[in-house]
C-alpha positions, 0 to 999 in steps of 0.5 A: 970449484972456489967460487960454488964454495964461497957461494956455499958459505955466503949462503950460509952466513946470509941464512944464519944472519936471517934466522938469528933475526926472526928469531930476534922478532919473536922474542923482540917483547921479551928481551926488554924484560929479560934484559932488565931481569939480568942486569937485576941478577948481575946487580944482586950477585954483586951487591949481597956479598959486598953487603954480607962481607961489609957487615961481617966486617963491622960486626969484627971492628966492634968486638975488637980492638985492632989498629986493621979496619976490617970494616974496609977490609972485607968490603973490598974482599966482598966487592971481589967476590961480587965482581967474580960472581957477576962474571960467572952469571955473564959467562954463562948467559954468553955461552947460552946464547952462542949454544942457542945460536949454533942450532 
């Protein structure tokens, strides 16, 4: 009885293995391209806030007078909001894949 259910499972997991891995080939001439397309995202989602912030922070630091850089200030504010975005683009793209993998 244990050892038809282990038997079971191991059959299960060599089918998943192989079809994860045809799967892999048809894609084979896209994931370069793809991969490359969302380390561009992930690279853009980081750097427009950081840019847009560093900007706001300049823009304060020339209209006014105050001992704070903001200049500093809201790059770093930007560098975090980048960050948190490029996690969510990675989170999300995780979950598609293990949606993909569990069909």
């Amino acid at each position: 009885m244990q050892e038809s259910r282990d038997t079971r499972e191991f059959a299960q997991r060599i089918e998943r293995k192989a079809r994860r891995r045809i799967e892999g080939r048809k894609e084979k001439g896209e994931s370069i391209w793809y991969g490359l397309g969302l380390f561009g995202i992930v690279g853009w989602s980081v750097m427009i806030p950081t840019l847009l912030a560093l900007a706001v922070g300049i823009w304060i630091d020339t209209t006014t007078n105050s001992r704070i850089s903001w200049t500093i200030t809201f790059l770093l504010i930007g560098v975090v909001i980048g960050c948190l975005n490029a996690w969510y683009w990675v989170t999300q793209e995780r979950k598609r894949i293990e949606r993909k993998d569990r069909r």
